[in-house]
C-alpha positions as CSV (number, residue, x, y, z in Angstrom):
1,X,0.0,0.0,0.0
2,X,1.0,4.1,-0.3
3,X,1.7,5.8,2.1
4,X,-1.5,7.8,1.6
5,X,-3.6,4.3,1.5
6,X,-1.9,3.8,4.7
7,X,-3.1,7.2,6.3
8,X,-6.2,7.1,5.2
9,X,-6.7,3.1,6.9
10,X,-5.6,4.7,9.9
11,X,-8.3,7.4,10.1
12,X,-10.6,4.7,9.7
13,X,-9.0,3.0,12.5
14,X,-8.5,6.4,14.5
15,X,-12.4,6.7,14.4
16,X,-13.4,3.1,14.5
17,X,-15.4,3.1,11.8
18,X,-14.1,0.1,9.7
19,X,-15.8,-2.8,8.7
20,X,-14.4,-6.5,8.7
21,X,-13.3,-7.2,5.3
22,X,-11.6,-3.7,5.0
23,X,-9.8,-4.2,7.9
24,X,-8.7,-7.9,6.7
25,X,-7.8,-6.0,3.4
26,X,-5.5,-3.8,5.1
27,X,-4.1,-6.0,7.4
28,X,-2.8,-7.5,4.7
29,X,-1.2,-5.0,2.6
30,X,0.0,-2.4,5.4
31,X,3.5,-1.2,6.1
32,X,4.6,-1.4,9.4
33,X,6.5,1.6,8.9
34,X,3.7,3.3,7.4
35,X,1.4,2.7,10.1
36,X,4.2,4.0,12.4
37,X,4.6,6.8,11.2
38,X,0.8,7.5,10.1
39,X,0.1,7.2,14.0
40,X,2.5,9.2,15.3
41,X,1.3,12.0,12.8
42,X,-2.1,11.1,13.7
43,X,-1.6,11.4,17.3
44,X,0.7,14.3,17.4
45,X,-2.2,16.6,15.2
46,X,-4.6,14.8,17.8
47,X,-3.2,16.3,21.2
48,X,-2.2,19.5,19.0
49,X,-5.8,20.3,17.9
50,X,-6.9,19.7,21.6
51,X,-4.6,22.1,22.6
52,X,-5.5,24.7,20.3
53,X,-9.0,24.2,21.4
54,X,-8.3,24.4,24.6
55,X,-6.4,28.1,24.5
56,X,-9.0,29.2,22.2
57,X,-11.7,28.4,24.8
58,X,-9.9,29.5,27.5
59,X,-8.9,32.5,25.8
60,X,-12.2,33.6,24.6
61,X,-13.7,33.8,27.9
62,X,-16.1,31.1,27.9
63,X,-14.4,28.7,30.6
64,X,-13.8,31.9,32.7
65,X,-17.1,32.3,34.5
């Protein structure tokens, strides 16, 4: 698989929104390496759009009162 087919089976996975045969499918064909390195990716934009959330919340005064 690319390395985009790879990122794109582990949104599926990040959501858990993937049925049995295409997960069979890409258990088959996916690059350790890829799925590595899609995850960390994955997991690194994760925590950073919480935190960006989080400052903009705090900062527009919602969470303050």
């Amino acid at each position: 698989m690319s390395f985009v087919q790879t990122v794109k089976a582990i949104a599926w996975a990040f959501f858990g929104v993937r049925r049995g045969a295409g997960y069979e499918e890409d258990v088959a064909k996916l690059n350790p390496v890829h799925v590595i390195i899609a995850g960390v990716i994955a997991a690194v934009l994760f925590v950073l759009v919480l935190v960006l959330l989080v400052q903009w919340v705090i900062g527009s005064g919602v969470a303050g009162s």
